[in-house]
SERO-4910 file (N, C-alpha, C, O; in steps of 0.05 Angstrom, whole numbers):
BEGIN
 pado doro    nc1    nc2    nc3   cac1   cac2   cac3    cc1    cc2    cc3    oc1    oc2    oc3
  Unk    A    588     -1    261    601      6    236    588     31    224    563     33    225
  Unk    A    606     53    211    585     82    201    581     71    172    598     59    158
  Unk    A    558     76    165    549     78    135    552     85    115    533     99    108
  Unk    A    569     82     98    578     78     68    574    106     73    554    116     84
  Unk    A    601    122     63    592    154     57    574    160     42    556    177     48
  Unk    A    575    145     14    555    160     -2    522    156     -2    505    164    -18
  Unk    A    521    141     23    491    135     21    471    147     31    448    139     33
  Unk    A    485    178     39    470    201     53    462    212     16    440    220      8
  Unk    A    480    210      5    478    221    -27    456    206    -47    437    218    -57
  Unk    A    460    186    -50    443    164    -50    413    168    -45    398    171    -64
  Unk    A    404    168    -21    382    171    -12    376    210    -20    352    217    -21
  Unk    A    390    226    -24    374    247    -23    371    250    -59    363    271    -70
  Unk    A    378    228    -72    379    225   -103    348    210   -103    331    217   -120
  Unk    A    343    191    -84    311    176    -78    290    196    -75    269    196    -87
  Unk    A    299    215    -58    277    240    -56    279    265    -72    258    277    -76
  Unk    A    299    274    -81    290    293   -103    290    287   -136    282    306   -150
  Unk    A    296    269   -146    301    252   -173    281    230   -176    269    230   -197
  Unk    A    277    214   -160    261    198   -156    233    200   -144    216    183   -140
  Unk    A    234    225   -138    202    228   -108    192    209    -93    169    209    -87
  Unk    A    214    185    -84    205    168    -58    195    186    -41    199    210    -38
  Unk    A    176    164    -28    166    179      1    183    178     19    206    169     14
  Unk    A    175    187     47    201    190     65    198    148     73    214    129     69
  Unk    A    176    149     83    178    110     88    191     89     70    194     65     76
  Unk    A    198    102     45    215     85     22    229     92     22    244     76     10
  Unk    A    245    115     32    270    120     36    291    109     56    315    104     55
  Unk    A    269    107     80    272     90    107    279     66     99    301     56    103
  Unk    A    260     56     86    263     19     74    287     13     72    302      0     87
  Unk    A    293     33     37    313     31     25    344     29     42    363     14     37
  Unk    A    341     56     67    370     55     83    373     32     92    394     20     90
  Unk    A    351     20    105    360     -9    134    364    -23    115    382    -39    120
  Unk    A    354    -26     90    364    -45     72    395    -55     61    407    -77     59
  Unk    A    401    -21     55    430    -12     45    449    -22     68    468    -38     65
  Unk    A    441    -12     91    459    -15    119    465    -34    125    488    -39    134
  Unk    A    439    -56    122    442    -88    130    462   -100    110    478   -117    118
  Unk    A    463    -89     78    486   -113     71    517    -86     73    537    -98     65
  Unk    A    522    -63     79    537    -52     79    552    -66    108    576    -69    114
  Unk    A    532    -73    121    547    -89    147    559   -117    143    581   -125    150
  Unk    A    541   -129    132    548   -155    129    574   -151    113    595   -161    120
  Unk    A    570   -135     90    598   -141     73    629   -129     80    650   -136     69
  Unk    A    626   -109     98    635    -89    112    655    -64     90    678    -54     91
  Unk    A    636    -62     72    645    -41     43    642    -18     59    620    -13     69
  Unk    A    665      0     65    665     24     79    675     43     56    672     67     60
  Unk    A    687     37     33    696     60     12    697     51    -16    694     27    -20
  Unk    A    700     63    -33    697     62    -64    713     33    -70    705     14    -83
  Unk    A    726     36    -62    751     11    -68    735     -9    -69    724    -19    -88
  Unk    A    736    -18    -33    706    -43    -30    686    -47    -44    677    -69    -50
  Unk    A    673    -19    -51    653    -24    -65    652    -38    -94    635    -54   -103
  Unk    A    674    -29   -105    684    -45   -131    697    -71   -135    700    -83   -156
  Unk    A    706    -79   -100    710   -108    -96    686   -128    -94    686   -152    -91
  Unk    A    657   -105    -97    632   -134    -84    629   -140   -107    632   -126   -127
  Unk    A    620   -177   -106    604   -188   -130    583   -211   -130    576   -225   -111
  Unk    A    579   -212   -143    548   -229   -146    565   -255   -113    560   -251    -90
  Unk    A    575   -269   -118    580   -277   -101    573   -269    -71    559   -281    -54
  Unk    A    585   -252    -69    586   -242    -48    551   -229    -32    542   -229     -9
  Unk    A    543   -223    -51    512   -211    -54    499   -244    -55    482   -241    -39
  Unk    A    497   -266    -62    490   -285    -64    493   -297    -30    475   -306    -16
  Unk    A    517   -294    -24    518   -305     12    501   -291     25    486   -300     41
  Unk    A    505   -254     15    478   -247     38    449   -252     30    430   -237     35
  Unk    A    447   -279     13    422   -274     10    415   -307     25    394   -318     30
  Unk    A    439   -313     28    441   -340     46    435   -337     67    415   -346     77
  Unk    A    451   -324     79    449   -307    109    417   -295    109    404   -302    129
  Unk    A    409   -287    100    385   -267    104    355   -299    108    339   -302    126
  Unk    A    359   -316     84    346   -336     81    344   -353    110    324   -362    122
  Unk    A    374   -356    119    373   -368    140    366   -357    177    366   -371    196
  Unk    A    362   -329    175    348   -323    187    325   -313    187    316   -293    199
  Unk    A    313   -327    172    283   -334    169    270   -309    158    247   -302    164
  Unk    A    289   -291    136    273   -274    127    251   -290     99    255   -314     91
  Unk    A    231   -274     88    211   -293     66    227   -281     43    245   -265     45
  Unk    A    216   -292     23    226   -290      0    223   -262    -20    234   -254    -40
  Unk    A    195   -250      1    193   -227     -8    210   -206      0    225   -191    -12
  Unk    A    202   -212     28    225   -190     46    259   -187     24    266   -166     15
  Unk    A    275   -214     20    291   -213     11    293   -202    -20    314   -193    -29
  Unk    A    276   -204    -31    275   -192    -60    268   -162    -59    269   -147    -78
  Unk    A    260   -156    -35    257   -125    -32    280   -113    -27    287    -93    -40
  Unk    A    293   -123     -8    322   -109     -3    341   -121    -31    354   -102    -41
  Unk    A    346   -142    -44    356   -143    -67    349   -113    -84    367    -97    -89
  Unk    A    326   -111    -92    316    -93   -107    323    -59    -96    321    -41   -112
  Unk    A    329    -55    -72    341    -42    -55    375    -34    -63    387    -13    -68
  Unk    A    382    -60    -60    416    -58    -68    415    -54    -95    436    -42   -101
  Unk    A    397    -58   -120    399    -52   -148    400    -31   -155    415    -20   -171
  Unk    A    381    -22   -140    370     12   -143    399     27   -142    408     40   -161
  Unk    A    418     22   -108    446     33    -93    458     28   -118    456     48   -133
  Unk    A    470      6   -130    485      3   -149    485     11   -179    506     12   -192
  Unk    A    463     16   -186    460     35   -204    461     56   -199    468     64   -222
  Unk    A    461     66   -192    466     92   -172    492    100   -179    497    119   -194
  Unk    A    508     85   -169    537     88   -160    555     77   -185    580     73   -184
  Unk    A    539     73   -204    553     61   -224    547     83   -246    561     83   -266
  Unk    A    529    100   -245    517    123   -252    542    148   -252    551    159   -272
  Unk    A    551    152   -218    561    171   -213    591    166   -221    607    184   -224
  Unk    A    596    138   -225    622    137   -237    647    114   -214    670    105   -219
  Unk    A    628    111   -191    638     98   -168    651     72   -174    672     62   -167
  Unk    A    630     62   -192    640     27   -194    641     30   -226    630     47   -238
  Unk    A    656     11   -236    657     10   -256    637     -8   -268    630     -8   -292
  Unk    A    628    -27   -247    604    -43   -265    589    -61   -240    602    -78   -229
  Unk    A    562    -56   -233    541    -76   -224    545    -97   -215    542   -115   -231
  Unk    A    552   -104   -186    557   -131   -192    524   -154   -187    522   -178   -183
  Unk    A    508   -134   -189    470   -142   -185    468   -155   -214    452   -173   -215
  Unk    A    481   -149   -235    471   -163   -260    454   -195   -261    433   -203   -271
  Unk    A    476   -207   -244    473   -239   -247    469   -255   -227    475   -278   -226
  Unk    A    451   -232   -198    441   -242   -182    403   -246   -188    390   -226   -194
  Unk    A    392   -273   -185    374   -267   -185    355   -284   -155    357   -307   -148
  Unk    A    342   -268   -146    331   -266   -121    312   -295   -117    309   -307   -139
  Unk    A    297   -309    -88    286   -338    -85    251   -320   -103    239   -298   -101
  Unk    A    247   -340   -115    216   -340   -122    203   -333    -99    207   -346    -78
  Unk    A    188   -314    -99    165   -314    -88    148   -328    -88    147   -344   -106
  Unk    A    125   -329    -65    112   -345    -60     85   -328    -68     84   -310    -52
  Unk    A     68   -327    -82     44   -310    -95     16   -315    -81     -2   -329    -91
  Unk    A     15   -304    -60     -2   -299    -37    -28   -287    -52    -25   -265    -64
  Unk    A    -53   -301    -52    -80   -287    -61    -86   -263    -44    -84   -270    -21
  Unk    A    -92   -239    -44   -108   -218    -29   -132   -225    -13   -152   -236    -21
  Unk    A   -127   -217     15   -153   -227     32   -170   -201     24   -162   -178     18
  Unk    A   -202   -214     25   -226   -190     26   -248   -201     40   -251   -223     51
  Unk    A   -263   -181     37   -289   -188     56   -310   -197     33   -313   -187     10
  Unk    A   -323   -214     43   -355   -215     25   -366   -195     29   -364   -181     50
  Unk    A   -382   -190      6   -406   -174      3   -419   -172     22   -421   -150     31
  Unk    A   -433   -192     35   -452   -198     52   -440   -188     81   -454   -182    100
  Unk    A   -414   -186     81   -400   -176    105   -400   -145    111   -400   -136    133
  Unk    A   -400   -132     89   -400   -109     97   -426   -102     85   -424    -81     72
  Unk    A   -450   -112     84   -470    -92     87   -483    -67     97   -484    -63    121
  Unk    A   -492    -54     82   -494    -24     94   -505    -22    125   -492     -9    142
  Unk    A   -533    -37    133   -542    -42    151   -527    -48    170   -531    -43    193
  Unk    A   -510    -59    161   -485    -83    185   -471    -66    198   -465    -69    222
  Unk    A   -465    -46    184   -436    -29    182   -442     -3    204   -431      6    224
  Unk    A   -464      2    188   -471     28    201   -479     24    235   -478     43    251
  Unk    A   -486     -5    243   -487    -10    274   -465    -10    291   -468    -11    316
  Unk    A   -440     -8    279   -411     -4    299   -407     10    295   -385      7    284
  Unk    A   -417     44    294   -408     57    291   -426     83    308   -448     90    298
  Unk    A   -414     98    336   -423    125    349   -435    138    334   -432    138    310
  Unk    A   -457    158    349   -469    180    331   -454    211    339   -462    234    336
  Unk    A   -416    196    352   -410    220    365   -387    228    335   -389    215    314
  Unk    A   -368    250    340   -353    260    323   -335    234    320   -335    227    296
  Unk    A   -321    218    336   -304    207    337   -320    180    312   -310    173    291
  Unk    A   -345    169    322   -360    153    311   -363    163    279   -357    147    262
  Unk    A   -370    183    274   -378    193    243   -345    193    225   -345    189    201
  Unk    A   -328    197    235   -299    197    230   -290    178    228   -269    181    214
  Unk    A   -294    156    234   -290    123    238   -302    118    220   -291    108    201
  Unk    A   -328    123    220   -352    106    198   -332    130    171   -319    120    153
  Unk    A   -335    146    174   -327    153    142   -296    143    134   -293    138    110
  Unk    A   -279    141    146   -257    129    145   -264    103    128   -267    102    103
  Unk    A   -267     83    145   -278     58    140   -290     61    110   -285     45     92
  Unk    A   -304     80    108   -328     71     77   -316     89     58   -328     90     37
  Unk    A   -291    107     61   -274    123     45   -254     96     36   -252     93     11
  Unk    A   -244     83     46   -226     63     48   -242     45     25   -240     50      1
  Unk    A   -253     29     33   -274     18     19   -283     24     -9   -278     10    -28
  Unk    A   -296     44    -10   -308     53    -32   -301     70    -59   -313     76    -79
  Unk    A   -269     76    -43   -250     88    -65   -223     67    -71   -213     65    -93
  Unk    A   -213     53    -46   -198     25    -56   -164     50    -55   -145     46    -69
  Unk    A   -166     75    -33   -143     84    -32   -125     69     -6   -134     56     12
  Unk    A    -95     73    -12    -77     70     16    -91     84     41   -108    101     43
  Unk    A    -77     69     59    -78     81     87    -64    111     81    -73    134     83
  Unk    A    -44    102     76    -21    129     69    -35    157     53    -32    179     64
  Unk    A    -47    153     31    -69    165     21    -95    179     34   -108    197     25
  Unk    A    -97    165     55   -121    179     67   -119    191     84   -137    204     93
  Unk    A    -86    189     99    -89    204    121    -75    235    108    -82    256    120
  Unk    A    -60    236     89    -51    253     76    -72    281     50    -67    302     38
  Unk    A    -98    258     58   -122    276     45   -121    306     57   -115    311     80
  Unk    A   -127    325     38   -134    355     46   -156    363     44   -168    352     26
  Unk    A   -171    382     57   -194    383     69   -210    390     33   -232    384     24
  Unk    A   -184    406     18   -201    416     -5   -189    395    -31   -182    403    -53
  Unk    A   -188    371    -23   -181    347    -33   -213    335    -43   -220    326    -65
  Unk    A   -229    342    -15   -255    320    -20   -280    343    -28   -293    357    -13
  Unk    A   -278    340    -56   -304    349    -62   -330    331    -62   -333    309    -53
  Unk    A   -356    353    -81   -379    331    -74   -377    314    -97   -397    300    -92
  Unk    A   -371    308   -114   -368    282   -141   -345    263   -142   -345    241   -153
  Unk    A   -317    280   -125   -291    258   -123   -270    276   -100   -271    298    -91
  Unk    A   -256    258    -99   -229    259    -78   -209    266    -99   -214    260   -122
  Unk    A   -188    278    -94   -161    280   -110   -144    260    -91   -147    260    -66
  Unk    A   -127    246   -104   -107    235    -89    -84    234    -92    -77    238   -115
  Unk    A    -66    229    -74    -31    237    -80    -18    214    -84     -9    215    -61
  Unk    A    -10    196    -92     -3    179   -100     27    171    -90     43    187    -82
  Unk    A     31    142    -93     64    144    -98     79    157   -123     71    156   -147
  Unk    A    102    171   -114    121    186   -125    102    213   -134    110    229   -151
  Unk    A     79    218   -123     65    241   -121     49    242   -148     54    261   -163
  Unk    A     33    225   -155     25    228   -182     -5    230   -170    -14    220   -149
  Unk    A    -13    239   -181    -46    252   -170    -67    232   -185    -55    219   -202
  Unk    A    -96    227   -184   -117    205   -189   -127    214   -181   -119    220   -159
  Unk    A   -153    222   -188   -180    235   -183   -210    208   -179   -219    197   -199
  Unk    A   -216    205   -160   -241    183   -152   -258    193   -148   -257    211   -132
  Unk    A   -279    187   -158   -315    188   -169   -324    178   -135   -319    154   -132
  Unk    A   -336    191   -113   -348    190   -100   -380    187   -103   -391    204   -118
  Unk    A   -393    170    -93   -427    171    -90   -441    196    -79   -430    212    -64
  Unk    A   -463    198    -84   -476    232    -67   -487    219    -43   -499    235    -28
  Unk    A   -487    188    -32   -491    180    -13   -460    176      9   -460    172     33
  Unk    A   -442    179     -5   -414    180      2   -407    208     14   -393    211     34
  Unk    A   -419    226     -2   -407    254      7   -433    267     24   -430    291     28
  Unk    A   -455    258     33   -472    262     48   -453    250     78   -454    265     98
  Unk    A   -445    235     78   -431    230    108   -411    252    107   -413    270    124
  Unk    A   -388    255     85   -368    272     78   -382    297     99   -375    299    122
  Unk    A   -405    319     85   -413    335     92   -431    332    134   -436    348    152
  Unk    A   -434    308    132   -436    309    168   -415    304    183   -417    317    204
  Unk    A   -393    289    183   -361    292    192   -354    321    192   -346    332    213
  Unk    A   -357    335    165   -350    360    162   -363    381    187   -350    396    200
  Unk    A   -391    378    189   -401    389    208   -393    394    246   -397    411    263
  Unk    A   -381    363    245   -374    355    270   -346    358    279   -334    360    300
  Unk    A   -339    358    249   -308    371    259   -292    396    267   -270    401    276
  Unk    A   -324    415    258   -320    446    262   -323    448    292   -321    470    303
  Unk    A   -327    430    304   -337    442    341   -309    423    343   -307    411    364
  Unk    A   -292    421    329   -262    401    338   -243    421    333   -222    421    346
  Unk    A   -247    438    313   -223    453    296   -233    470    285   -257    473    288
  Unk    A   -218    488    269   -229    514    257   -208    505    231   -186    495    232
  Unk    A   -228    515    206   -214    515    186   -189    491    176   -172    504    164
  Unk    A   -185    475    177   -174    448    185   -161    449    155   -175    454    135
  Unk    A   -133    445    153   -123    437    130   -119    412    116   -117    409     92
  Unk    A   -119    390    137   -119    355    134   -149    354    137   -161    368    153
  Unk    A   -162    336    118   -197    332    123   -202    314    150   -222    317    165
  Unk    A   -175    290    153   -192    265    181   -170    288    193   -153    301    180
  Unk    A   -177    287    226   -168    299    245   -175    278    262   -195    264    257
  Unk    A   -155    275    288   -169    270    307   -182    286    333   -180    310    328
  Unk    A   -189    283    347   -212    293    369   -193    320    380   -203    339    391
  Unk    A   -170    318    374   -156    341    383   -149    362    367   -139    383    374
  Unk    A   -155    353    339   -160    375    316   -130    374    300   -125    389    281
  Unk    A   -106    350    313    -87    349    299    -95    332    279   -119    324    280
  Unk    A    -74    323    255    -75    302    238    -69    278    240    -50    274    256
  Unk    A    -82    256    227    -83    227    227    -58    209    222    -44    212    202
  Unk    A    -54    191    241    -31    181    232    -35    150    223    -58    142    224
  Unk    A    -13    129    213    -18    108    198    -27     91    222    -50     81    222
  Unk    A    -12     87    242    -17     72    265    -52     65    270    -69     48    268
  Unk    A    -46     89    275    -87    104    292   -107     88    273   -124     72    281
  Unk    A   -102     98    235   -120     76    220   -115     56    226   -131     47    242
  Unk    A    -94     39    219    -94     18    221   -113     -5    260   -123    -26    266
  Unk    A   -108     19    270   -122      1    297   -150      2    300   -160    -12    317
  Unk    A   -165     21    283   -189     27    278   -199      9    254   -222      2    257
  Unk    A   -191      3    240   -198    -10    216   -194    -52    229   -208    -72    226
  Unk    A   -175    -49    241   -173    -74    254   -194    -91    274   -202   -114    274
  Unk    A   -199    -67    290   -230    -69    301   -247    -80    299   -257    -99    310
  Unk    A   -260    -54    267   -276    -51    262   -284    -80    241   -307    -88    238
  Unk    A   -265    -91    229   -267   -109    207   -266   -141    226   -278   -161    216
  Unk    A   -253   -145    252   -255   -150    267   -284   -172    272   -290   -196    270
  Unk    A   -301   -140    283   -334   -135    292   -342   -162    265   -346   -186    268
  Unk    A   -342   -145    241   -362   -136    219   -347   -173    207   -361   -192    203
  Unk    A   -329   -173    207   -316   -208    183   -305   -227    209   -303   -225    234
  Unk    A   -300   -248    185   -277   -273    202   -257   -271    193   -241   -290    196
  Unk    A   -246   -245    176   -219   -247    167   -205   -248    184   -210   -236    205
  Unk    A   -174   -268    179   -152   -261    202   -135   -234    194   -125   -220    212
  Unk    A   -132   -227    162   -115   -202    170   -141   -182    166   -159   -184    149
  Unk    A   -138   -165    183   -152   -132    192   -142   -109    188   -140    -92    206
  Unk    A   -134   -109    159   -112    -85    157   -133    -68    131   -147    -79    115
  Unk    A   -126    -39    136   -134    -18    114   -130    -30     89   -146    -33     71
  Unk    A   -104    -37     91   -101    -54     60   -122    -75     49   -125    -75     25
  Unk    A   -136    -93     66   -145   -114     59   -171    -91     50   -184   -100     31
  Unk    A   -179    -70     57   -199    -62     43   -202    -46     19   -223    -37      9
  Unk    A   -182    -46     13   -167    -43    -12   -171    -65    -30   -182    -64    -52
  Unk    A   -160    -84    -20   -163   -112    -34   -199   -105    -41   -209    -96    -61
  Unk    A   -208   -111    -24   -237   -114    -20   -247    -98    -40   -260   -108    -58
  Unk    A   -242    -71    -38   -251    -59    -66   -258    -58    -96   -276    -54   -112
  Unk    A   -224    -67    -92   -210    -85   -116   -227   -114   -124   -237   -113   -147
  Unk    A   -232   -134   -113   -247   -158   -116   -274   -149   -124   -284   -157   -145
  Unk    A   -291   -128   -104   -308   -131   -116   -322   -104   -145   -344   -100   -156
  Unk    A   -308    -98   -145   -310    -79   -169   -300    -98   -190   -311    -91   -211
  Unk    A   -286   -118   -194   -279   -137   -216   -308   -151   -220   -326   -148   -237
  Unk    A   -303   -167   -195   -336   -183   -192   -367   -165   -205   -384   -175   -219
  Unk    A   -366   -146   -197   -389   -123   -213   -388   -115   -243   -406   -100   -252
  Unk    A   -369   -123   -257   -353   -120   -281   -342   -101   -283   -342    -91   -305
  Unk    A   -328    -86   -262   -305    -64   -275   -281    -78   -303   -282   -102   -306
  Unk    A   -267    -64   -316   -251    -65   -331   -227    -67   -322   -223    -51   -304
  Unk    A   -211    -79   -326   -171    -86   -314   -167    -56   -307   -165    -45   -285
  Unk    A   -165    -45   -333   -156    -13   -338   -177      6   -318   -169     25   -304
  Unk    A   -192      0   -320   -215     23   -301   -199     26   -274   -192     45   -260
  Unk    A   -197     -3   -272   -196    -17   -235   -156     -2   -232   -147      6   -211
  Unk    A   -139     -2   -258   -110      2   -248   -118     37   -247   -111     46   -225
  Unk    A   -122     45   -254   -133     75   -261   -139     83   -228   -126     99   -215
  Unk    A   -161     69   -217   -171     73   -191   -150     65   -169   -143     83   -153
  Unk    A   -139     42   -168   -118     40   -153    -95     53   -154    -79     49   -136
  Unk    A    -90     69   -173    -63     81   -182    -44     65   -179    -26     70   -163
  Unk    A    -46     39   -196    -16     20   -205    -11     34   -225    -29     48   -236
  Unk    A     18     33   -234     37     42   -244     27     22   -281     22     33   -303
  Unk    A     28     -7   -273     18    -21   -291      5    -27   -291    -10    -14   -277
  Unk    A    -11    -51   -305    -29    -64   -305    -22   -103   -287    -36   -119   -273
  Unk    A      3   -103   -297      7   -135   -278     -5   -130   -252    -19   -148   -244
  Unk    A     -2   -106   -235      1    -98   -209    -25   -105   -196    -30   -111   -173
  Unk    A    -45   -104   -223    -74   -100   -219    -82   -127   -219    -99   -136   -204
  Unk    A    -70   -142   -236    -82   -171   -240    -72   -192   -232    -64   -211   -245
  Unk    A    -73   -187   -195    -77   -208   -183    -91   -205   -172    -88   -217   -151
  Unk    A   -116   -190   -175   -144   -193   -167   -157   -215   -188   -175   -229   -177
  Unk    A   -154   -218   -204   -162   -233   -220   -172   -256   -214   -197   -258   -217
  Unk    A   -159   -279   -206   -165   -299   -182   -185   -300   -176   -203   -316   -181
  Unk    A   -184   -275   -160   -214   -277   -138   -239   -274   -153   -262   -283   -147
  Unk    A   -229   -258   -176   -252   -247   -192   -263   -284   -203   -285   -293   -200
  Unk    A   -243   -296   -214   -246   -320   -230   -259   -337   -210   -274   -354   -221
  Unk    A   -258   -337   -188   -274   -359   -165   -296   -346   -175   -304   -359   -194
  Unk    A   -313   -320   -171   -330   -312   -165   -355   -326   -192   -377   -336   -190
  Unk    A   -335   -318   -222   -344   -333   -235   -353   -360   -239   -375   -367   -247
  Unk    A   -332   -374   -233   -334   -403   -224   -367   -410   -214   -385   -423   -223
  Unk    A   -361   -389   -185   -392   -397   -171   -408   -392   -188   -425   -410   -190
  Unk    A   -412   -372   -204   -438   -364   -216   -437   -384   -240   -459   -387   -251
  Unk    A   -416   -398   -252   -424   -418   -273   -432   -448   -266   -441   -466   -280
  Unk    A   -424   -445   -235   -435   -480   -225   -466   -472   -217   -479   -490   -208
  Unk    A   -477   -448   -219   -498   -443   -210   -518   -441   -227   -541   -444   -219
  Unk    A   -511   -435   -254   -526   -420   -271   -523   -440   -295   -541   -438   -311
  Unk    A   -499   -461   -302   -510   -463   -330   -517   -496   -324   -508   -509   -305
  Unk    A   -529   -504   -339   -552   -535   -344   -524   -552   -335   -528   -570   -318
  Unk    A   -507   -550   -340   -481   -583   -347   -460   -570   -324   -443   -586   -318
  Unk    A   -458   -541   -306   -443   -530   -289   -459   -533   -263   -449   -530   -241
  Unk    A   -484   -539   -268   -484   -534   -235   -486   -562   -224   -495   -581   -236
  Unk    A   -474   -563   -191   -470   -582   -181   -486   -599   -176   -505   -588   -187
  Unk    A   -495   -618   -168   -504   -642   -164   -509   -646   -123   -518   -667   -114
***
């Protein structure tokens, strides 16, 4: 079946109006496509024939092939976006998303690593004293120690990373500036060194060994590894060290606001579901520390 004419229109309304990235734009289409199929709305007409009903079965359909509850509230939130849209341009005369509302989520805690897991000592032993090795190790402790996306780091520019902070690009391109350590930008400046016998003048800061730029994949299988080696976590993803960031900069007493500032959430809810983890952490330290809290 071909795809809703206007959703070539649509999506280029995501990227210049909106500043989606190109991977949210991606989302957004397989999303659009999947219920443009199911419902088989090929023109304006149809489109003004869909309604909550109808959007309600594909969420039956979708449920029953074992999509989660997130997945499905993403593409819901997908079709909201389309339909405003099109209700915008004059297409439909009215939403029929009003009076659908999507399965609860299920509110998954953030995996991280202990403290004790990534010790400096620990860390620094999986890691080459070759170019490829110093690129890995600073990856890893860039990740870590600033609490940016995968997406974010491979998109860094060489005159991004100074010696006090990183600039970063954000979703919908909003920029955040992060406070690096002078023990942080001491590796910064030996990567830098090693990458000159890789490349000349380099416009992306991570490269790989061939002097092109980094892609999401490549982190992600390096960070999986490496976290692998170093924890017992089961997920091994860039993100979880993100999380990791996040947890323990709460745990050290960062501020809600400091910590949404550093992550570049949009809000503050976004930020506080670290909280949790932060509240265990407390927990331990009050069964430990006060006369009538600690355990027995």
């Amino acid at each position: 079946m071909a795809p809703f004419f206007l959703l070539d229109d649509f999506l280029q309304y995501l990227i210049t109006e909106k500043r989606f990235s190109e991977h949210t734009c991606i989302a957004y289409r397989k999303d659009i496509e999947q219920f443009l199929e199911f419902s088989g709305v090929t023109s304006e007409q149809e489109a003004n024939e869909v309604d909550s009903k109808l959007i309600r079965g594909w969420v039956v359909s979708l449920m029953e092939n074992n999509y989660t509850s997130t997945s499905v509230n993403r593409k819901l939130s997908s079709l909201r976006t389309y339909f405003k849209w099109m209700l915008r341009q004059g297409v439909i005369d009215a939403s029929p998303m009003q009076s659908v509302v999507g399965p609860k989520n299920q509110r998954r805690l953030p995996s991280f690593a202990q403290q004790n897991e990534l010790e400096q000592e620990k860390i620094e032993l999986l890691f080459e004293g070759d170019f490829e090795g110093c690129r890995d190790r600073l990856i890893f402790e860039v990740l870590y120690q600033t609490g940016i996306r995968s997406s974010e780091l491979v998109n860094l520019k060489d005159i991004d990373v100074q010696s006090d902070r990183i600039k970063v690009l954000g979703k919908r391109n909003k920029e955040r500036f992060i406070p690096i350590s002078g023990e942080l930008y001491y590796l910064v400046q030996e990567y830098r060194e090693l990458r000159n016998q890789v490349t000349v003048s380099p416009e992306n800061f991570f490269v790989l060994s061939s002097g092109k730029k980094l892609y999401p994949k490549f982190v992600y299988r390096k960070i999986n590894s490496y976290l692998g080696k170093a924890t017992e976590l089961e997920k091994k993803s860039p993100h979880v060290l993100r999380h990791t960031f996040a947890t323990h900069m709460l745990n050290s007493g960062a501020g809600m606001e400091v910590l949404k500032e550093l992550l570049g959430h949009a809000n503050l809810s976004a930020t506080q579901i670290y909280t949790h983890n932060s509240f265990s952490q407390l927990t331990h330290i009050y069964s430990q520390s006060h006369p009538r809290g600690r355990k027995k």
